[in-house]
C-alpha positions in Angstrom: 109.2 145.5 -37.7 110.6 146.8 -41.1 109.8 149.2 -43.9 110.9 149.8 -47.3 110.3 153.6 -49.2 111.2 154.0 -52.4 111.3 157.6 -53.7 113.1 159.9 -55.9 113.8 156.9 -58.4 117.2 156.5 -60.0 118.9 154.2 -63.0 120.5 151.1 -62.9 124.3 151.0 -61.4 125.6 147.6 -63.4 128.9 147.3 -62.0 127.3 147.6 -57.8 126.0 144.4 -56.4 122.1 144.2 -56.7 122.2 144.0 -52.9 124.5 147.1 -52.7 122.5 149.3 -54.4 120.7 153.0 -52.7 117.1 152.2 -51.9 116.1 154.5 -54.8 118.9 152.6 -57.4 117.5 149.8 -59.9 118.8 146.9 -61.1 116.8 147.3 -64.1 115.1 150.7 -65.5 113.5 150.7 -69.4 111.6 152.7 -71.1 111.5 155.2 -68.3 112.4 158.9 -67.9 113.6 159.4 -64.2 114.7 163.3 -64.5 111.8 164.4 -62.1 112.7 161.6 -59.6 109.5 159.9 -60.4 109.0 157.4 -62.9 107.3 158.2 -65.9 106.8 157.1 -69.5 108.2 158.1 -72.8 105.5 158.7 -75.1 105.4 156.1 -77.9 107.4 156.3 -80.9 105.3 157.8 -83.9 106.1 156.6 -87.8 107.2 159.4 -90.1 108.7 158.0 -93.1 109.8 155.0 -94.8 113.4 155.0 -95.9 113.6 154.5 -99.9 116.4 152.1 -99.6 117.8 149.0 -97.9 121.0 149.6 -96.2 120.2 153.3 -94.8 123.1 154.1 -92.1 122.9 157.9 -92.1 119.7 160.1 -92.0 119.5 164.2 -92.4 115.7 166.2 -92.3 116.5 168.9 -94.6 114.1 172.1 -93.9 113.1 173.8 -96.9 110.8 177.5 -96.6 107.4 177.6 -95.4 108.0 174.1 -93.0 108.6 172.2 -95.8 111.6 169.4 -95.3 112.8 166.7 -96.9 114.5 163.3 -95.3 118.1 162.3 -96.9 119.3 159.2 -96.5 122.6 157.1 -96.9 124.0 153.9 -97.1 127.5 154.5 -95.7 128.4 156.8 -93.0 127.6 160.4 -93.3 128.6 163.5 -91.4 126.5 166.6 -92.1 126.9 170.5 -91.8 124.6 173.2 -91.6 126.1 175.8 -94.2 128.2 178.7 -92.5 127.5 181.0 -95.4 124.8 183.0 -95.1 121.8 181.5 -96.8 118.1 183.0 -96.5 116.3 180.6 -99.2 118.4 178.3 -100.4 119.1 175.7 -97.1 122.7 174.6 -98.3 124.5 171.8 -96.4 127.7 170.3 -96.8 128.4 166.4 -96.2 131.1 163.8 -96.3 129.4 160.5 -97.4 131.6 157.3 -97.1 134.7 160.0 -97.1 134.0 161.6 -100.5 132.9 165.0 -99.3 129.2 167.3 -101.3 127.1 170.0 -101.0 123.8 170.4 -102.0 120.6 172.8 -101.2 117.1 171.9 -100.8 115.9 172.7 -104.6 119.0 170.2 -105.7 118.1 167.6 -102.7 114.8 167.1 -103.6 114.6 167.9 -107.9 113.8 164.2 -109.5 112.8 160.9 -107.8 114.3 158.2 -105.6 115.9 158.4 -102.4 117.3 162.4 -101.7 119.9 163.9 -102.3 118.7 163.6 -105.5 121.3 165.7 -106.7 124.6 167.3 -105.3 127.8 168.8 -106.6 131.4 168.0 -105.1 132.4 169.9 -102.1 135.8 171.3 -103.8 136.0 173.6 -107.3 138.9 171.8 -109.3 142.0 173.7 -110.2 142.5 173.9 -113.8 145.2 171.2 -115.1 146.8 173.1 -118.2 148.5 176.3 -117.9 147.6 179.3 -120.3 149.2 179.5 -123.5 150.7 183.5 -124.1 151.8 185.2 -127.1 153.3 189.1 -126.5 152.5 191.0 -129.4 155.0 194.1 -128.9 154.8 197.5 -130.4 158.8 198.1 -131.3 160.8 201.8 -131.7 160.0 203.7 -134.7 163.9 203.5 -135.8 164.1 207.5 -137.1 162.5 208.8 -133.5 164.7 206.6 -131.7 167.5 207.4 -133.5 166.8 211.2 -133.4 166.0 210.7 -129.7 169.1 208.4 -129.1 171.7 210.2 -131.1 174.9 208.5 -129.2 172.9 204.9 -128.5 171.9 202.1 -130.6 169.0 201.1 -132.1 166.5 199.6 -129.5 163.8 198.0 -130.6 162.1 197.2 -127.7 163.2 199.6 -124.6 163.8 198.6 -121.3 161.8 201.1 -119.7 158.7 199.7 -121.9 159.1 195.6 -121.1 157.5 193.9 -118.6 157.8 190.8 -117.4 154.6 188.4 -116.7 153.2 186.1 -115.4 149.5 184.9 -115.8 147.0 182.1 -114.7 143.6 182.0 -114.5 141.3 180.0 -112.3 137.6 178.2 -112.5 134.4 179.5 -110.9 131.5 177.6 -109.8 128.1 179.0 -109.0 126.2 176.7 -106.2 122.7 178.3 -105.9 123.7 181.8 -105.2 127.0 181.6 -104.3 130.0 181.5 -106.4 133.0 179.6 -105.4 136.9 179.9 -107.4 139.2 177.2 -107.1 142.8 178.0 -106.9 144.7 178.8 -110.2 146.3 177.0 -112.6 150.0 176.8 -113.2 152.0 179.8 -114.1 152.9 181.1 -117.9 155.6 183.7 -117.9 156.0 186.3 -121.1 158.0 189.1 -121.7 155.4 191.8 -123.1 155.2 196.0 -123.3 154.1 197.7 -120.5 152.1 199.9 -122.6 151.3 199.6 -126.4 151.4 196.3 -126.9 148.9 193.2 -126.0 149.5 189.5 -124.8 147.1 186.9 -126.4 146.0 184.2 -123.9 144.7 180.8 -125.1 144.9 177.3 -124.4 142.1 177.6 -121.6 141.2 174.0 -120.7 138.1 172.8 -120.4 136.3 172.3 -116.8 135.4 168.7 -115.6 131.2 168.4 -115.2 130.8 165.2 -113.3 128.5 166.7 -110.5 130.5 170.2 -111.5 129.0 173.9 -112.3 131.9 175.4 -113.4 130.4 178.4 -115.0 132.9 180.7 -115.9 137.4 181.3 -116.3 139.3 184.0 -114.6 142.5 185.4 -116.2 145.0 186.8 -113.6 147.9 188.6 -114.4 151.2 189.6 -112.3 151.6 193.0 -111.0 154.8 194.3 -109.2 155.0 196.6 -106.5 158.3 198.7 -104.8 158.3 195.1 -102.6 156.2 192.0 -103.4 154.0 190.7 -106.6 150.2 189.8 -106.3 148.1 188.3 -109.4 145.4 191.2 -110.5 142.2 190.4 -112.8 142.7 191.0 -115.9 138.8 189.6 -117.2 136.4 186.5 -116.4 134.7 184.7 -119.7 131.8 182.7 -119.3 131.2 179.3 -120.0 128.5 177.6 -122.3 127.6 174.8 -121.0 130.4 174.8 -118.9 132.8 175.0 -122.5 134.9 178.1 -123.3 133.1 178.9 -126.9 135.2 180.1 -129.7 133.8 183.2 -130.0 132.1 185.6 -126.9 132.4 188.3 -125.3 134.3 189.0 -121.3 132.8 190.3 -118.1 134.6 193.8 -119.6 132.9 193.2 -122.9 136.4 192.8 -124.2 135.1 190.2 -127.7 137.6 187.0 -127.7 137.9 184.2 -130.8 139.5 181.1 -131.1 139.1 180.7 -127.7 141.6 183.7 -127.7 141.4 186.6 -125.1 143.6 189.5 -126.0 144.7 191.2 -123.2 145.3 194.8 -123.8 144.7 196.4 -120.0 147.0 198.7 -117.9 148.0 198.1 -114.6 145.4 200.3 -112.9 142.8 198.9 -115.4 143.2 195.3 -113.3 140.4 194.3 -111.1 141.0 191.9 -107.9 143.8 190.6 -106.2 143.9 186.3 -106.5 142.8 185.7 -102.9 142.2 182.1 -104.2 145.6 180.9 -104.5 145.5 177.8 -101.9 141.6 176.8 -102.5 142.6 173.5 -103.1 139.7 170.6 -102.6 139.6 168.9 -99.5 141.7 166.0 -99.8 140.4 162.4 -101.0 139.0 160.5 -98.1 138.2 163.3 -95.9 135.4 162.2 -93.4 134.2 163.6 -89.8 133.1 167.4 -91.2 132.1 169.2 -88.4 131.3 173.1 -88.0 133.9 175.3 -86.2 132.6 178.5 -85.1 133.7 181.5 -87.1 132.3 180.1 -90.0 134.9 176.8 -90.9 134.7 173.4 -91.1 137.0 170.6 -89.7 137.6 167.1 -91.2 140.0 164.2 -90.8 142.0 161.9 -93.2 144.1 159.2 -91.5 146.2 161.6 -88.9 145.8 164.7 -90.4 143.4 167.0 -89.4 142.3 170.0 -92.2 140.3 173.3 -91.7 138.3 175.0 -94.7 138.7 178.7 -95.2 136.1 180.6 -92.8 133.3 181.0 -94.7 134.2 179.2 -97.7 133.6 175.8 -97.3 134.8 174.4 -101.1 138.3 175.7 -99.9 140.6 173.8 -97.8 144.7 174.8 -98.0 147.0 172.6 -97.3 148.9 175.0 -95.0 146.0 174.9 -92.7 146.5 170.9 -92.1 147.8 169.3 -88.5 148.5 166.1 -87.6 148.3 163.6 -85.0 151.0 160.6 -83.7 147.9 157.9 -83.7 145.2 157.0 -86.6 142.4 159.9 -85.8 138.6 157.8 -85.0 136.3 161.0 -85.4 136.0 164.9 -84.3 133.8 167.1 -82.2 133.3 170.0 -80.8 132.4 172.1 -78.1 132.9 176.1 -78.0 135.5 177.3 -80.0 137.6 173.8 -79.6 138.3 170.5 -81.6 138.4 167.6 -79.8 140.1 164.9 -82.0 139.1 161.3 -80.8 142.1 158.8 -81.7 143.4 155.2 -81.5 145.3 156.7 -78.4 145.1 159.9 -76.5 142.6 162.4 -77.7 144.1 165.9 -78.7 142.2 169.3 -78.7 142.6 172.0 -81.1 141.4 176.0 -80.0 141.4 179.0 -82.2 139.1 181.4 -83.9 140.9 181.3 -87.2 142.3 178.1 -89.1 145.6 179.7 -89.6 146.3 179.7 -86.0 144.9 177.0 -84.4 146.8 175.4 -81.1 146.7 171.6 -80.9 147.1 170.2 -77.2 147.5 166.3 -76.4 145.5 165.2 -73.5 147.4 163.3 -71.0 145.0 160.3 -70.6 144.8 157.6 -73.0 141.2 156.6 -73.8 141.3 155.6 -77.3 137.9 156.1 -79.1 136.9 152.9 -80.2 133.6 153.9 -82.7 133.5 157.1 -84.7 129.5 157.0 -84.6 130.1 157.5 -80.9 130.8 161.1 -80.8 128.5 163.6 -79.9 128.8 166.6 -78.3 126.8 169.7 -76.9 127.2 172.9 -75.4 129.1 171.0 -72.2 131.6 169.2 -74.1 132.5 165.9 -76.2 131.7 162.0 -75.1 132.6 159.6 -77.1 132.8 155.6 -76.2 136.4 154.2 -75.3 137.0 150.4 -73.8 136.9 151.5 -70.8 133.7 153.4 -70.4 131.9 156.8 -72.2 134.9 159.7 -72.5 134.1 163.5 -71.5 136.1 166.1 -72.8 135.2 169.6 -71.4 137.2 172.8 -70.8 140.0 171.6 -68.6 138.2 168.2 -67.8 138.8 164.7 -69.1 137.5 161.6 -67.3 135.4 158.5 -68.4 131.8 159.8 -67.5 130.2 156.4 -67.0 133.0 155.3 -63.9 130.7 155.9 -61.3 128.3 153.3 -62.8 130.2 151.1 -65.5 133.2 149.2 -65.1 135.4 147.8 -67.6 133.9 144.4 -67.4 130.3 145.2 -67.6 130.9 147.7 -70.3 132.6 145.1 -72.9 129.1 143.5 -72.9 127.8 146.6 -74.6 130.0 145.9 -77.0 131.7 149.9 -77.6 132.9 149.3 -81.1 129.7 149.0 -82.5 128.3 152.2 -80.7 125.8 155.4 -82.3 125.4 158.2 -80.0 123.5 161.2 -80.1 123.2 164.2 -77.3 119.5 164.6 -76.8 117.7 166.3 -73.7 120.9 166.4 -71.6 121.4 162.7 -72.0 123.7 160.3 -74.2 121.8 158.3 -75.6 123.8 155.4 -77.2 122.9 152.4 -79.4 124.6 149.3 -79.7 125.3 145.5 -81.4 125.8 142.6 -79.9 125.3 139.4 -82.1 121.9 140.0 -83.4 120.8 142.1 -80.3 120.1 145.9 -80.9 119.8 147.9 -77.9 119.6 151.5 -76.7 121.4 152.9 -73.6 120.1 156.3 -72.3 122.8 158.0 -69.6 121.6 161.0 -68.2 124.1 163.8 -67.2 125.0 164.3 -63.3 127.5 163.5 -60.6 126.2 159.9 -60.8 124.9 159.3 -64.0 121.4 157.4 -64.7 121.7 154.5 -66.8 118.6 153.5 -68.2 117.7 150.9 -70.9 115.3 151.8 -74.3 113.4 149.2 -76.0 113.9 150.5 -80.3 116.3 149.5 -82.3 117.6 152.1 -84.4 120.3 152.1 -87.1 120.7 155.7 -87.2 119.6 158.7 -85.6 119.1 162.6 -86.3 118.3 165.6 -84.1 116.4 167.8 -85.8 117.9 171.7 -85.5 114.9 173.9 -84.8 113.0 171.6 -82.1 115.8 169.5 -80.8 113.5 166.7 -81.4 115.0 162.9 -81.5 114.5 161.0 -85.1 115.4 157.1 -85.3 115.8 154.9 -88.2 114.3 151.3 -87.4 116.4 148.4 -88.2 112.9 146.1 -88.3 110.6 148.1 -90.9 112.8 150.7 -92.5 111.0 153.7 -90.3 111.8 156.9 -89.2 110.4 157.3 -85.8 110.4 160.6 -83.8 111.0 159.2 -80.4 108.7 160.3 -77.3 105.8 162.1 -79.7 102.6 159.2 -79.4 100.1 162.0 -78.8 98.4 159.5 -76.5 99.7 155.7 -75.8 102.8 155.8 -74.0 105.5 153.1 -73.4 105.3 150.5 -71.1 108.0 150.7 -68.8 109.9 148.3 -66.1 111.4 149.6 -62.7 113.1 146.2 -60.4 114.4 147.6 -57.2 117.6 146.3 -55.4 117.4 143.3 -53.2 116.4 144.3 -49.5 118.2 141.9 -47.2 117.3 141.5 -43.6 119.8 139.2 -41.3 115.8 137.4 -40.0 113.5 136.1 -42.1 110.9 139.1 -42.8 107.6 138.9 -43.6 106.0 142.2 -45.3 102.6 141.8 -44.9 101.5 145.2 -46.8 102.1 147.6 -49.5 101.3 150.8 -50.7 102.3 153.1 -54.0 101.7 156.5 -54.8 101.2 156.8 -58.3 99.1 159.1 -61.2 95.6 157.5 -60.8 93.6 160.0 -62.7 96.1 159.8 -65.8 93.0 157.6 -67.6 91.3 160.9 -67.6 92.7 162.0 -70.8 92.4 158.7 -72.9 88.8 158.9 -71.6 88.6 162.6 -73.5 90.5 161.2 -76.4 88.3 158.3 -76.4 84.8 160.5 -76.8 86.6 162.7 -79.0 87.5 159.2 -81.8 84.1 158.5 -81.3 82.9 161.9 -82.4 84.7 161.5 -85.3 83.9 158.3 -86.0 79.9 158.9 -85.5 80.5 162.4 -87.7 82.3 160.2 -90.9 79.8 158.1 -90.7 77.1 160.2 -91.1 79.0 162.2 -93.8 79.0 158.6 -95.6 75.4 158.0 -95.3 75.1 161.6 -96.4 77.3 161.7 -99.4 76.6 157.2 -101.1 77.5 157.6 -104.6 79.0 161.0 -104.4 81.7 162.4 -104.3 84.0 163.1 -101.0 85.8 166.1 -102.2 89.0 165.0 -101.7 89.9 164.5 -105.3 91.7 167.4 -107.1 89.7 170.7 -108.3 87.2 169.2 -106.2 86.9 172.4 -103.9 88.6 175.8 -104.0 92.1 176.6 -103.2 92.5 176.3 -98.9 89.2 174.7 -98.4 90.6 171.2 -96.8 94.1 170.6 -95.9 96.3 168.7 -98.7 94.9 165.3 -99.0 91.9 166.4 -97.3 88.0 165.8 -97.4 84.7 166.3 -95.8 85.9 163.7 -93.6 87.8 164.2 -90.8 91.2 162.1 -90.0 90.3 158.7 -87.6 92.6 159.4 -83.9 94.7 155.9 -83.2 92.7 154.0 -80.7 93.7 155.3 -77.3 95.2 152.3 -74.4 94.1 152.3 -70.6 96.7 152.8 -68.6 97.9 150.8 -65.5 100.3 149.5 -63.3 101.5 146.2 -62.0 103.5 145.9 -58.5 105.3 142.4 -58.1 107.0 141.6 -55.2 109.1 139.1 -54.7 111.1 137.0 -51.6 114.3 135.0 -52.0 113.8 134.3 -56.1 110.0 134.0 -56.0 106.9 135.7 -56.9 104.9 136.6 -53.8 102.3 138.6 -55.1 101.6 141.0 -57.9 98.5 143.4 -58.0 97.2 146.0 -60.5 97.2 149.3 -58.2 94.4 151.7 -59.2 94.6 153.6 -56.1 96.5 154.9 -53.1 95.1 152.7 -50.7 97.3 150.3 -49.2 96.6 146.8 -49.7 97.5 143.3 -48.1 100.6 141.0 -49.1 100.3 137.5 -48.9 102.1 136.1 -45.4 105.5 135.1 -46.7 108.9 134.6 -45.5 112.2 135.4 -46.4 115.4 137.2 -46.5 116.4 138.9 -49.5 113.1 141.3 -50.9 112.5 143.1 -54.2 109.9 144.7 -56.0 108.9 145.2 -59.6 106.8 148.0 -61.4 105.3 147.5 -65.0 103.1 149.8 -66.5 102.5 153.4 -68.1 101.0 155.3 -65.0 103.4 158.1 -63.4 105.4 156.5 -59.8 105.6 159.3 -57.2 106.3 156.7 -54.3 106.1 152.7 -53.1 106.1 151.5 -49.5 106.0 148.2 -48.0 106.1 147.0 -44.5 105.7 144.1 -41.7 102.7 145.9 -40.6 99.5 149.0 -41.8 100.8 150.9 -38.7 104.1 150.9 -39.7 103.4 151.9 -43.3 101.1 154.2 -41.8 103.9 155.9 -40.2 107.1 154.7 -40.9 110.0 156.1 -39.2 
């Protein structure tokens, strides 16, 4: 006599022999979730969008107020961050699209028409190119007073005691919704000039760039000296007309200028601010990867070199800030408060709360990252796909997650260079290329991890900030999916045990499964409740020939229907019976194959051989499947 259970379902181990297997391992699991140990359905994937181009790699929902949101799209790689300013209204983000690095905000994003970001400025604020012009107009000695004064000294006629020497630059500011950003100054203009008395006229302002630019106003900064160091002080800020220094205006001090001339007549304690912009520079050309660091900065890579923004102001990234790597950097991510840099070689990690004193650590273990797209991350750490497997990095931890399950040989058919990856659920849920073969891979977090196979083929992929929800970009019709929301139809998954071998030939002569049954009850309900509909539209059509519908603007007052609404009421999708198909099988062929629609136990054809599997198709929830030689032993199996 022999039995087979089946119970607390697992994935699919590809690198154990199908023969090798647990009892509750697959050799092939899609479309399945198995975090429950039974086997259940995703829901089906429901349409949200169309795309608005061909091409799309990268896709962002941008939420607006009141629920409204708007999907952005690109055609190159694009890494997005939430904005670490504070923002109420405005929903900023900054981006990195094909390396050159934006911002923009949801009034910007979605102003105009075509595919959003319909409009964006550049991440940095350019420094300005030309240094100030000076001119010291000096007050000198009345010759009889000094002379009076100075009975047994020379004619001065300019004292020492009265001269300064000065140096000034003056810096651009850009206003992005309601924040204003200042880019480091320009070059240095010395003058010697009065201390008191006299004036210094500064000119030669040039003119701000405005290719995807606001650069709405000009700082002047002037040198002050202390008993031991020298710090730039405000001296006045002249705004721009359309983003031009006019001839004539009038400052922030309503100090009048002309000739695009500010005369600067201010004492020392007059002076405003201290230049804390002095190393705002832009982020460098090419910078991809941005990432958000906690304590408000951002992180992005270019070749080996790895640069931090300023906390909190994200259009500033100094040079001084910038660390480098021995190997070509592949992507970033985080986890906590530290930066895991993926490579061409070893992985390094970088910890700190401020940019100015980050610590850079290289990991001992070489797993070179072999596909930025790969990297994703949560609140446990980073994975990212290496040749030899999917890579976790975690606080003290480093080890190829997927060991237990892939090996080197079966992972090279996923082909790892061409990898996406998202976090979603707990799970890594990785897509891949091979040839003209799309295919999703969903591993599920744990000692052993699940490996289970998704039938969509996404391009790119999005979670969604306030629901955690999962968003996919079809490569077939240009969709944008949200993955496992069908409020009715679900997937139709497969589940193919291991191969039972016996050293006899066997002959199970019965079977039983333990599954949902009554899971048609609610596309009954659903079903009565289209028909409803249906019979109600119907009659409101019979009601209403040759009238109007109300749907058509002005029709009704303000909140009557929903937008785009009507007196009729929206048609449900049809809802599908659900079932499920055992097919068991003896040394390569079928031996029988039934539709269960119940728990009782039903006969297998008499059949004999040695190796045994069994196959489950359907939608309806697995708890359980037993099969055995004979109804007393799956009765009461031992």
């Amino acid at each position: 006599m022999s039995t087979v259970i089946i119970n607390e379902f697992s994935g699919i181990i590809p690198k154990v022999s199908a023969t090798l297997l647990q009892d509750n391992q697959a050799t092939e699991a899609r479309n399945l979730k198995l975090q429950s140990g039974e086997i259940r359905s995703y829901n089906r994937p429901k349409a949200v969008q169309k795309v608005e181009q061909d091409g799309v790699q990268s896709i962002f929902k941008l939420e607006g107020a009141s629920g409204s949101s708007q999907w952005l799209e690109w055609t190159v790689d694009t890494d997005v961050c939430y904005s670490p300013i504070a923002d109420n209204d405005e929903f900023r983000i900054y981006y990195s699209e094909g390396g050159v690095c934006k911002k923009t905000n949801y009034s910007m994003a979605t102003q105009g028409t075509g595919p959003a970001p319909r409009n964006w400025l550049y991440l940095g604020v350019p420094y300005p190119t030309v240094a100030p012009a000076l001119k010291a107009n000096r007050v000198p000695n009345n010759r009889d007073e000094w002379e009076k004064e100075h009975p047994d000294k020379e004619y001065e006629e300019f004292s020492a005691d009265n001269t300064s020497n000065r140096a000034y630059v003056y810096t651009y500011v850009s206003t992005f919704g309601q924040v204003e950003e200042e880019s480091a100054p320009s070059d240095a203009t010395q003058v010697v000039c009065d201390t008191e008395g006299g004036s210094v006229e500064v000119s030669g302002f040039a003119d701000p760039p405005t290719d995807h630019l606001n650069i709405t106003k000009i700082r002047i900064y002037r040198t002050v000296s202390g008993s031991s160091s020298t710090i730039y002080q405000l001296v006045d800020e002249l705004p721009l007309t359309d983003h031009k220094l006019a001839d004539t205006g009038v400052s922030l001090y309503g100090v009048p200028w002309s000739g695009r001339t500010y005369i600067d007549k201010r004492s020392a304690s007059q002076l405003g601010k201290e230049l804390d912009s002095l190393n705002y520079t832009p982020p460098p050309d090419g910078l991809k990867g941005l990432v958000s660091m906690p304590n408000g900065f951002l992180a992005g890579f270019v070749h080996n070199q790895v640069w931090f923004s300023e906390p909190y102001l994200p259009h500033a990234w100094p040079s001084s800030y910038m660390l480098t790597t021995d190997s070509p950097i592949v992507g970033l991510g985080v986890y906590g408060s530290t930066l895991v840099v993926a490579t061409s070689r070893q992985p390094y990690t970088i910890s700190g709360t401020s940019p100015a004193s980050m610590t850079q650590e290289k990991q001992p273990m070489s797993q070179p990252c072999v596909s930025k797209r790969s990297i994703a991350y949560d609140q446990y750490g980073v994975l990212y796909a290496s040749a030899y497997g999917v890579v976790a990095l975690a606080a003290g931890q480093m080890d190829v997650f997927t060991r237990p399950i892939v090996s080197q040989d079966e992972w090279k058919n996923y082909n790892p260079s061409t990898m996406l990856a998202v976090m979603y659920n707990n799970q890594y849920i990785a897509v891949y290329r091979k040839g003209n073969e799309t295919s999703m891979l969903i591993f599920a977090r744990g000692e052993t991890p699940e490996l289970v196979n998704y039938d969509f083929t996404p391009v790119a992929m999005h979670i969604e900030r306030g629901s955690g929800r999962l968003f996919c970009l079809s490569e077939s019709d240009n969709y944008i999916y949200e993955i496992d929301a069908d409020d009715i139809n679900k997937e139709q998954f497969t589940w193919q045990s291991k191969r039972f071998v016996n050293p006899y030939l066997t002959s199970f002569s019965c079977m039983k499964l333990d599954a949902d049954y009554n899971s048609n009850a609610d596309v009954v309900a659903w079903e009565a409740k289209r028909k409803e509909i249906d019979d109600y539209n119907a009659a409101i059509w019979a009601e209403r020939e040759g009238k109007s519908l109300l749907g058509e603007f002005n029709a009704v007052t303000l909140n009557t229907f929903e937008v785009n609404g009507g007196l009729l009421k929206p048609n449900l999708t049809k809802a599908e019976f659900r079932s499920v198909t055992v097919t068991i099988y003896a040394d390569g062929h079928e031996v029988y194959s039934k539709v269960f629609t119940s728990l009782k136990a039903c006969r297998i054809p008499p059949y004999k051989g040695y190796a045994w599997w069994v196959k489950f198709v359907g939608n309806v929830d697995i708890r359980s499947f037993s099969m055995s030689t004979s109804m007393r032993e799956l009765a009461s199996p031992q």
